[in-house]
C-alpha positions as CSV (number, residue, x, y, z in Angstrom):
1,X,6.6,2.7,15.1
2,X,7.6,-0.8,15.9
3,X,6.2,-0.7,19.1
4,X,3.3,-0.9,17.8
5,X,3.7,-3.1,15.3
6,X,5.8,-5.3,18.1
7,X,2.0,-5.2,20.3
8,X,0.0,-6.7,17.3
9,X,2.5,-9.3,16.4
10,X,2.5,-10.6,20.3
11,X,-1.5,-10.4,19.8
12,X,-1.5,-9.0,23.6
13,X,-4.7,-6.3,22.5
14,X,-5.9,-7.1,19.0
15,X,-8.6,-9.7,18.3
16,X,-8.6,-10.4,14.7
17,X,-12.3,-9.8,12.8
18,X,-13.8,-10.2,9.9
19,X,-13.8,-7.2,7.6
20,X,-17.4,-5.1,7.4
21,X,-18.3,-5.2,4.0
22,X,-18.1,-1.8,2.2
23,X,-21.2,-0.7,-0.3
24,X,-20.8,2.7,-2.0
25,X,-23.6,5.0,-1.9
26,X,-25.9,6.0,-3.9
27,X,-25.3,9.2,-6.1
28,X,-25.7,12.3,-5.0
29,X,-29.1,13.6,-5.4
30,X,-28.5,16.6,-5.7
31,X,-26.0,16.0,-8.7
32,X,-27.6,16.7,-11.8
33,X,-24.9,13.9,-13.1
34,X,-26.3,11.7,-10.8
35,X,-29.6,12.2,-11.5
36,X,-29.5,11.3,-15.1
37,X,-26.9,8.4,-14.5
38,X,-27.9,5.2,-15.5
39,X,-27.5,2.3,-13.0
40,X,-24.9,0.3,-12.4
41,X,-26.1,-2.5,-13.8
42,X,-26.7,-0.5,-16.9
43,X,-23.5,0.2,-17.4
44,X,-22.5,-3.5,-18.7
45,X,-19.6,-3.9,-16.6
46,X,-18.2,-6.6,-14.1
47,X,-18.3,-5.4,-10.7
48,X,-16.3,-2.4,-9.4
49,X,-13.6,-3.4,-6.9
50,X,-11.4,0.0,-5.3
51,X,-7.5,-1.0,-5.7
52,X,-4.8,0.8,-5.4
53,X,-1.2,1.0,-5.7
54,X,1.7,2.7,-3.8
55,X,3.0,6.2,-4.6
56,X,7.0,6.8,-3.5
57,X,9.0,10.3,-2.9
58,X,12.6,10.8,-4.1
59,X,13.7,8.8,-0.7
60,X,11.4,5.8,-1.9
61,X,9.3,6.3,1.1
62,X,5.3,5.8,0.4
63,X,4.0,9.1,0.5
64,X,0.6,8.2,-1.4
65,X,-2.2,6.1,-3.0
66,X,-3.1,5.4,-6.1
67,X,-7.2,4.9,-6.1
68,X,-9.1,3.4,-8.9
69,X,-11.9,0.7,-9.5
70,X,-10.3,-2.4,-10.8
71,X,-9.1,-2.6,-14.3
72,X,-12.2,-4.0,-16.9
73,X,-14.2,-1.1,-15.0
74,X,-11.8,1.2,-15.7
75,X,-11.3,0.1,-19.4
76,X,-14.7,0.7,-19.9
77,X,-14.9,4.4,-18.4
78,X,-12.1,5.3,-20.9
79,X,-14.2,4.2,-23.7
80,X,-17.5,5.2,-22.0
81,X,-19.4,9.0,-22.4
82,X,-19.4,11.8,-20.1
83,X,-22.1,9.9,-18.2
84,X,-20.9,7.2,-17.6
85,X,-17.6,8.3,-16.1
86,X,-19.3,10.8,-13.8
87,X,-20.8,7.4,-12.1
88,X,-17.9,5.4,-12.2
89,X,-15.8,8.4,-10.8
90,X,-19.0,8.3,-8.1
91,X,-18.8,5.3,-7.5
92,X,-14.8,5.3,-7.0
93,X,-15.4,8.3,-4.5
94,X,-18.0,6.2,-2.5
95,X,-15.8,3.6,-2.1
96,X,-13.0,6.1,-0.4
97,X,-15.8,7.5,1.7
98,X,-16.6,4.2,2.5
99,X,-13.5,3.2,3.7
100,X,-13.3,6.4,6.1
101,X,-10.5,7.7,3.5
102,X,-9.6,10.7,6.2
103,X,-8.6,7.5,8.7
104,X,-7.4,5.2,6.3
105,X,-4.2,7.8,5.1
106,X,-2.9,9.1,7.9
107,X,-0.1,11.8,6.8
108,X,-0.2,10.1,3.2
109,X,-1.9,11.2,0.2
110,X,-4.9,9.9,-2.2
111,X,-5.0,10.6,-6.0
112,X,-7.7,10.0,-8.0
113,X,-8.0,10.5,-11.4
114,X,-11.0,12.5,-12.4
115,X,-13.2,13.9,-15.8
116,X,-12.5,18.2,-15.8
117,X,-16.3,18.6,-16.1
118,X,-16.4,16.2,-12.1
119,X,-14.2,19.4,-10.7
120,X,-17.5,21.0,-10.2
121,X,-19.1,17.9,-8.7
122,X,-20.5,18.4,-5.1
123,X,-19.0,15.1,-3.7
124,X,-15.9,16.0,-4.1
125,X,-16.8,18.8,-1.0
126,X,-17.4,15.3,1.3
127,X,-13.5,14.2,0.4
128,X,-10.9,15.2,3.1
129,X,-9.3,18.2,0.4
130,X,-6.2,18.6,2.3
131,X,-5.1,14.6,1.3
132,X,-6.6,14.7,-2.4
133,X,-4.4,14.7,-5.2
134,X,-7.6,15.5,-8.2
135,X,-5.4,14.3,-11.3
136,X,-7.1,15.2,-14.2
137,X,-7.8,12.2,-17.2
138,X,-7.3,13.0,-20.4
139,X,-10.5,15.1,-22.0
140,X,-13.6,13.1,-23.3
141,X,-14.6,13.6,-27.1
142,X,-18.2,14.3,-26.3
143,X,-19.5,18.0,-25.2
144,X,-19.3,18.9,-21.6
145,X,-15.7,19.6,-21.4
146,X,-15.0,23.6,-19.3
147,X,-14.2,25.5,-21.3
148,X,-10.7,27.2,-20.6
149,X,-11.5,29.9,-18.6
150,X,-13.9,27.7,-16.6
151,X,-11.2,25.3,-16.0
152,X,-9.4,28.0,-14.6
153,X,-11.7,28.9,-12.5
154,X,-12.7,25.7,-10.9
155,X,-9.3,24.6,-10.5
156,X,-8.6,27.6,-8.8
157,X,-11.6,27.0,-6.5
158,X,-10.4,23.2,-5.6
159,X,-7.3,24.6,-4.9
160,X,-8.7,27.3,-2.3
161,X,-10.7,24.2,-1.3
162,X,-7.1,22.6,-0.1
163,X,-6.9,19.8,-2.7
164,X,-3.5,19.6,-4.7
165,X,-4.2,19.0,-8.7
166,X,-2.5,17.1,-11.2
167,X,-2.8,17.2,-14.7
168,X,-1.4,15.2,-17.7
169,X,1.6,15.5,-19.2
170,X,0.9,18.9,-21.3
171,X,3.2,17.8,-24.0
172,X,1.3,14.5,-24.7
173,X,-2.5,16.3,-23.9
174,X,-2.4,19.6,-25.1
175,X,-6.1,20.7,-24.2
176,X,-5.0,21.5,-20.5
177,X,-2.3,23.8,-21.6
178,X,-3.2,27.1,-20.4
179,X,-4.2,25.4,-16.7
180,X,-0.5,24.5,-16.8
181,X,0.7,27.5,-13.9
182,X,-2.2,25.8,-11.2
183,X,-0.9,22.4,-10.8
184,X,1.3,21.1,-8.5
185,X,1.9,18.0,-10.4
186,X,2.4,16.3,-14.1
187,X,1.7,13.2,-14.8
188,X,4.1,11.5,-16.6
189,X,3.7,8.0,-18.2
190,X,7.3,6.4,-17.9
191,X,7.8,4.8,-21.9
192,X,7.8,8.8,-22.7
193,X,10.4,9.7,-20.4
194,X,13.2,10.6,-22.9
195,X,15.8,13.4,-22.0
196,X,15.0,15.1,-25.3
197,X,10.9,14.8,-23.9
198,X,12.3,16.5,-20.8
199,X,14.4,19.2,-22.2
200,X,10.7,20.0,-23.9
201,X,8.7,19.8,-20.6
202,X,11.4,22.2,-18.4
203,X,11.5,24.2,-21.3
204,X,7.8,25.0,-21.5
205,X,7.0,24.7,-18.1
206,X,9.7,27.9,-17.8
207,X,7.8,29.6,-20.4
208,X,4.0,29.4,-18.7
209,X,5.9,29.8,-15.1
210,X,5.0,26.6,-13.8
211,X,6.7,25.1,-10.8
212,X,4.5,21.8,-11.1
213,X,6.5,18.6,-10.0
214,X,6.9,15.3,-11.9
215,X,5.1,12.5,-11.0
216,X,6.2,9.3,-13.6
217,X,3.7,6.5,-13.4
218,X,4.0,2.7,-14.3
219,X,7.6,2.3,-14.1
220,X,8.3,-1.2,-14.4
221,X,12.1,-1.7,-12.7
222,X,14.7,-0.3,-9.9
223,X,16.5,1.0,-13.3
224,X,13.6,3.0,-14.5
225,X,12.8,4.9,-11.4
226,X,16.7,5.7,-11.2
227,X,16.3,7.2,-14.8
228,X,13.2,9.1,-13.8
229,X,15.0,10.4,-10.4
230,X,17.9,11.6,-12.1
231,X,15.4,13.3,-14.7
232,X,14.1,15.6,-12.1
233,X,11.2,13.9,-11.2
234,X,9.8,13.8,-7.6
235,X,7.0,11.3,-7.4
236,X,7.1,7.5,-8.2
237,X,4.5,5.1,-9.3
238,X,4.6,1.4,-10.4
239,X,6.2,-2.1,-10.2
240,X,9.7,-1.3,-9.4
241,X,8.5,-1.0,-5.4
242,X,8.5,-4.6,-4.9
243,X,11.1,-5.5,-8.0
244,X,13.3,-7.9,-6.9
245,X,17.4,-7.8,-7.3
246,X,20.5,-10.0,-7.8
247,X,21.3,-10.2,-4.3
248,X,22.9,-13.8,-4.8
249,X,25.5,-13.0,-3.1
250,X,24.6,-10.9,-0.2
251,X,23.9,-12.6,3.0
252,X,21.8,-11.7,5.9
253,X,23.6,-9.2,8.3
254,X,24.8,-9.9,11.8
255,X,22.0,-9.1,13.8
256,X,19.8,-11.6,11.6
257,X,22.3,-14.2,12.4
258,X,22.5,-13.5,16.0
259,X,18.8,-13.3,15.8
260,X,18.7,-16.3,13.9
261,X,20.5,-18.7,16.4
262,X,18.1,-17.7,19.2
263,X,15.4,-17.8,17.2
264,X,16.8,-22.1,16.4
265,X,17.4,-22.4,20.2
266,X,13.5,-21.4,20.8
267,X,12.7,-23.8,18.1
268,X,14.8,-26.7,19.5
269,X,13.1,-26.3,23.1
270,X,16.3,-24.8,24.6
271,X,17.0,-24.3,28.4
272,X,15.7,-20.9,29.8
273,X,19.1,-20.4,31.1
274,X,21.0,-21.1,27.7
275,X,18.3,-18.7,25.6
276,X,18.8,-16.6,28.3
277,X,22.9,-16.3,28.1
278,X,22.5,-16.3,24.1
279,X,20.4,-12.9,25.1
280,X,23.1,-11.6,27.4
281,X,25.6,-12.1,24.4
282,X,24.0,-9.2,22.8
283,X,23.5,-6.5,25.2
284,X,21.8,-4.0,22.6
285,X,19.0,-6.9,22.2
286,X,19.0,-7.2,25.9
287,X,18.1,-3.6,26.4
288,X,15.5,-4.2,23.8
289,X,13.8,-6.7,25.5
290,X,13.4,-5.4,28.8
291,X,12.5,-2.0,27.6
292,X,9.8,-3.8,25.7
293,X,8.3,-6.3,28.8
294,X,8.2,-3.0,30.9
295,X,6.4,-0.6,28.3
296,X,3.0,0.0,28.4
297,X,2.3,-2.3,25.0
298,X,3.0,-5.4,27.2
299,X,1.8,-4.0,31.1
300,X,3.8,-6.6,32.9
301,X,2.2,-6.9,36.4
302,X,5.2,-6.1,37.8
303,X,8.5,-4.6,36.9
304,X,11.0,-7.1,35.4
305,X,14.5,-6.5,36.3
306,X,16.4,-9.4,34.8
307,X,16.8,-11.6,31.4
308,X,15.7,-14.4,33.1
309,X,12.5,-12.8,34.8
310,X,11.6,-11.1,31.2
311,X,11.6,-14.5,29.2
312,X,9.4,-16.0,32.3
313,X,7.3,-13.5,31.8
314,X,7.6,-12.8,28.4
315,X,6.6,-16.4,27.1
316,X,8.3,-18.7,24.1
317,X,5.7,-18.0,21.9
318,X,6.0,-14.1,22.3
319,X,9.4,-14.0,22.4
320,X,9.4,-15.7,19.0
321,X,7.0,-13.6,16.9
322,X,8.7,-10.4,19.0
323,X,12.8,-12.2,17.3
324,X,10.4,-12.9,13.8
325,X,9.9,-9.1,13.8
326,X,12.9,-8.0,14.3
327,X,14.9,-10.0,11.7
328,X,12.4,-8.2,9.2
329,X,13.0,-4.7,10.6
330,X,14.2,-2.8,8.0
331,X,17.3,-0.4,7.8
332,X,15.8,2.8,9.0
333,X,18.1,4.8,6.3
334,X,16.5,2.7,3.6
335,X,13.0,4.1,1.9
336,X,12.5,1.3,-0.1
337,X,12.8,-1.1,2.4
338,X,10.5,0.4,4.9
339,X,7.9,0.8,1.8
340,X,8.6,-2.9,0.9
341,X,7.9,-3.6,5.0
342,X,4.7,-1.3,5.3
343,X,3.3,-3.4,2.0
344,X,4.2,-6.8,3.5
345,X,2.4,-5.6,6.8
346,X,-0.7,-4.6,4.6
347,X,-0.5,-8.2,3.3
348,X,-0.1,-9.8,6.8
349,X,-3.4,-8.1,8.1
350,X,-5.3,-8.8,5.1
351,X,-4.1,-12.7,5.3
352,X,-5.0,-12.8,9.3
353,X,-8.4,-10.9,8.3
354,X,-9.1,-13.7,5.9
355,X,-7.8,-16.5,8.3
356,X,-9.8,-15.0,11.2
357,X,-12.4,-18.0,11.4
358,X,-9.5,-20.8,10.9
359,X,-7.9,-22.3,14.2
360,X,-5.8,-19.2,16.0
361,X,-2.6,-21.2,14.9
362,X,-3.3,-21.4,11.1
363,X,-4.4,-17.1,11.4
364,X,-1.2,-16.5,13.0
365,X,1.2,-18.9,10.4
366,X,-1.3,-16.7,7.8
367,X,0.0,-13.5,8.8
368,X,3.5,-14.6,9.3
369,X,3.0,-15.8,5.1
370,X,2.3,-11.8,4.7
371,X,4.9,-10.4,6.8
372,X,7.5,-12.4,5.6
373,X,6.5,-12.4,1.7
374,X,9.1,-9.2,1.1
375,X,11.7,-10.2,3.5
376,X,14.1,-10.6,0.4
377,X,13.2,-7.0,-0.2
378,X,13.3,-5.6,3.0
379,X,16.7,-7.7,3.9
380,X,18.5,-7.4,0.5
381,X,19.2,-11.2,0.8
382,X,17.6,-14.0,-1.5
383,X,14.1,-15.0,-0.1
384,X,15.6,-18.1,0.8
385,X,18.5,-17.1,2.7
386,X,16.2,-14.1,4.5
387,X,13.8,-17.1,6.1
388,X,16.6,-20.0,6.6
389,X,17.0,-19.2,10.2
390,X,13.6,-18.6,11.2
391,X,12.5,-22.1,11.6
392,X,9.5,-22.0,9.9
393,X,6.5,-24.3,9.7
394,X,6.4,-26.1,6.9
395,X,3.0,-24.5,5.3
396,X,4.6,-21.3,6.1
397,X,8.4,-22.3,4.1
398,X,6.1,-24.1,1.3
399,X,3.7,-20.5,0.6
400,X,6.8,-18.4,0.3
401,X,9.2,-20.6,-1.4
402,X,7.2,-22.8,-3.4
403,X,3.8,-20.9,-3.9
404,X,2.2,-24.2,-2.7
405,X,0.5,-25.7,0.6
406,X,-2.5,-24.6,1.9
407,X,-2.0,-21.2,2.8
408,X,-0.3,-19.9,-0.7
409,X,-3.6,-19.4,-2.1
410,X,-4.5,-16.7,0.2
411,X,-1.5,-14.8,-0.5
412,X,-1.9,-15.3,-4.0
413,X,-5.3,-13.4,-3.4
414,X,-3.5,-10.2,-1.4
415,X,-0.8,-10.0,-4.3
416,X,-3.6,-10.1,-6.8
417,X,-5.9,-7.1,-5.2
418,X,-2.3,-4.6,-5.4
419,X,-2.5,-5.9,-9.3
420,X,-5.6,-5.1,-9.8
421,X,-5.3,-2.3,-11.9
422,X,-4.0,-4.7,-14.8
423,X,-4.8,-8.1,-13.7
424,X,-8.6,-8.0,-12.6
425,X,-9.0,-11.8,-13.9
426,X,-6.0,-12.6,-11.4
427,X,-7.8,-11.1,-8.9
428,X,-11.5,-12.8,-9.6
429,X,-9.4,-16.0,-10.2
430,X,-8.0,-16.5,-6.8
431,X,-10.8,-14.9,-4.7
432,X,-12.6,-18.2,-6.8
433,X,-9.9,-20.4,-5.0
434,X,-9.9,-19.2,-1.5
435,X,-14.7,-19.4,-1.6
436,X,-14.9,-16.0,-0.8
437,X,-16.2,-13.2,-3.4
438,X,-13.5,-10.1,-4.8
439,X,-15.8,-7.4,-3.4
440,X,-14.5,-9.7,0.3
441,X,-10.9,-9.5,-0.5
442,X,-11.4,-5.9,-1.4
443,X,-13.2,-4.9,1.8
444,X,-10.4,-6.9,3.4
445,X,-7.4,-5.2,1.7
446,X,-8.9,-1.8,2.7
447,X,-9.1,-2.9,6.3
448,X,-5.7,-4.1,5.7
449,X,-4.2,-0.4,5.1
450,X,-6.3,0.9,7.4
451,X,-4.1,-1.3,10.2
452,X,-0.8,-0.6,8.9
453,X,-1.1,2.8,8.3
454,X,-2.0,2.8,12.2
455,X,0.7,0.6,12.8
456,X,3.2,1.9,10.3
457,X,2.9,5.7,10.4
């Protein structure tokens, strides 16, 4: 994995582009939905941008994505007729089609949240099935609804298809009840995750011979996902991923120190030959190095057989971002960590995408803002204390620490398209500041996961 994240960081194959701006397509025609669906602009909402938000196993690694047009488009589909939420839910699935959703999730999942009566909906047959989670929403008042047996039926038939269904939590939404043995997962919302509301769930889940896992959404905190683990359940959704700690008094391990003092040495101009002895000191990071100028990422014209050959060929600047990288590695034992790192790299492509015109200095500090705008997470240390020894440009120091300077606006913008689900007016706000329109930052967060799901696994 970190070979290939080690080649983009040194920029030796990747030349950083603009985004292609994404339009969804037109409804099906052949939908009798989409034939008597009103227009967009009919629908007398803002525009729809695609977010979405991280989904974690029991080891808090990301397993999948949560899709769904931004948050004053969804409000309006909840309170919106049958209609209606057959063209938002459209819409949402030309988005993902779009954005090449069979590319952009690798081995990871996509859950969308659909009407019962859009099971029968032939767009859903242009979706990759095997990496779609259908979650059903909660039933519309207005006539359309399948009727029981119909819903049977048709789940039974997405299933066949290869998609995995969700439905609500049958205890809170009743009408689903007798679907209850097909799916493979229950949506949970966490305020309702009381052990008395579990004893209920297990209970009647035994009774209708369901083995349907638990999927808890919108937990807010580290404490609430430990709750909802313990519970039973098995997937994770909401703020707790990048929730911060009290790590006040842990400091950065030794290999970010040793890291560190090379990483000053670069900084202060230091002698080949006294960077190269620091390097010796350490003969695991040694190894690492010439491993790395030899591989095919870096396709050295000719073998390099020594620490001082490697940093002659390697270059200052390269050997920098390649030490930058490596004091953010994560501990490979640690899912949350390598979640928080796979978001930050997200981040760091989106910022470089939306620096790409700017002077190649500025685009690089811009995706160093990104990759470094977890390392509290990923290290388990203070912000502060995680960037100390990295000898950072100012700009870069001042975006992190002090959300200031001229490049926190921009990752203002990439924290405000993962919150778009409840802060769309954030999201509008700072695409405002950075002159560039939200369906841009969307089309660049897309190509953003895109990259690091390449990049990440």
């Amino acid at each position: 994995m970190f070979k290939k994240i080690f080649g983009r960081l040194l920029g030796e194959t990747h030349v950083a582009t603009p985004p292609q701006p994404t339009h969804p397509p037109a409804p099906a025609a052949e939908s009798p939905a989409a034939a008597r669906a009103p227009s967009a602009q009919q629908t007398e909402t803002a525009a729809t941008y695609l977010c979405r938000e991280p989904i974690l196993g029991e080891d808090q690694r990301i397993v999948a994505y949560l899709f769904a047009l931004q948050e004053a488009a969804h409000h309006n589909i909840r309170h919106s007729s049958r209609r209606l939420r057959h063209l938002y839910t459209e819409i949402l699935i030309g988005h993902l089609l779009d954005a090449r959703i069979d590319r952009l999730l690798g081995q990871r999942l996509a859950c969308i949240e659909i009407p019962d009566s859009f099971l029968t909906h032939p767009l859903l047959d242009q979706l990759p099935a095997h990496q779609i989670m259908l979650l059903l929403a909660p039933p519309l008042s207005d006539a359309g609804s399948l009727a029981p047996a119909a819903l049977q039926a048709a789940l039974r038939q997405r299933q066949a298809d290869g998609f995995r269904i969700g439905l609500p939590d049958p205890l809170v939404i009743e009408e689903y009840g007798a679907a209850l043995p097909l799916a493979e997962f229950i949506a949970l919302q966490a305020p309702t995750l009381y052990p008395n509301h579990c004893t209920r769930l297990r209970q009647l889940q035994l009774e209708q011979g369901s083995t349907a896992r638990w999927f808890v959404r919108d937990l807010p905190a580290l404490e609430d996902f430990r709750f909802a683990h313990k519970m039973g359940a098995a997937l994770f959704h909401g703020a707790f991923v990048t929730s911060r700690e009290e790590w006040g008094k842990h400091e950065p391990g030794p290999d970010t120190l040793r890291i560190a003092t090379l990483i000053a040495k670069l900084r202060a101009d230091g002698e080949t030959r006294e960077i190269a002895n620091l390097l010796k000191q350490d003969a695991a990071l040694s190894l690492r190095l010439l491993r790395y100028v030899n591989s095919a990422a870096y396709q050295p014209q000719e073998p390099v057989t020594s620490i001082e050959h490697a940093l002659l060929m390697f270059g200052r600047e390269r050997l920098y971002r390649w030490l930058i990288l490596l004091a953010c590695a994560p501990d490979a034992n640690n899912g949350r960590t390598s979640a928080a790192l796979e978001i930050a790299l997200v981040r760091a492509r989106m910022l470089e995408l939306l620096g790409a015109e700017k002077a190649p200095g500025q685009s690089e500090s811009l995706f160093l803002v990104g990759l470094l705008s977890l390392a509290d997470i990923v290290l388990q240390v203070p912000l502060a204390k995680a960037i100390a020894p990295l000898s950072l440009a100012d700009e870069v120091r001042a975006a992190l620490l002090d959300h200031s300077g001229p490049y926190f606006p921009f990752l203002d913008l990439t924290i405000a398209c993962e919150h778009g689900f409840k802060e769309p007016e954030r999201l509008q706000q700072a695409a405002e500041r950075c002159g560039i329109s939200p369906e841009q930052a969307t089309d660049s967060h897309l190509a953003a996961l895109q990259w690091a799901m390449e990049v990440h696994g």
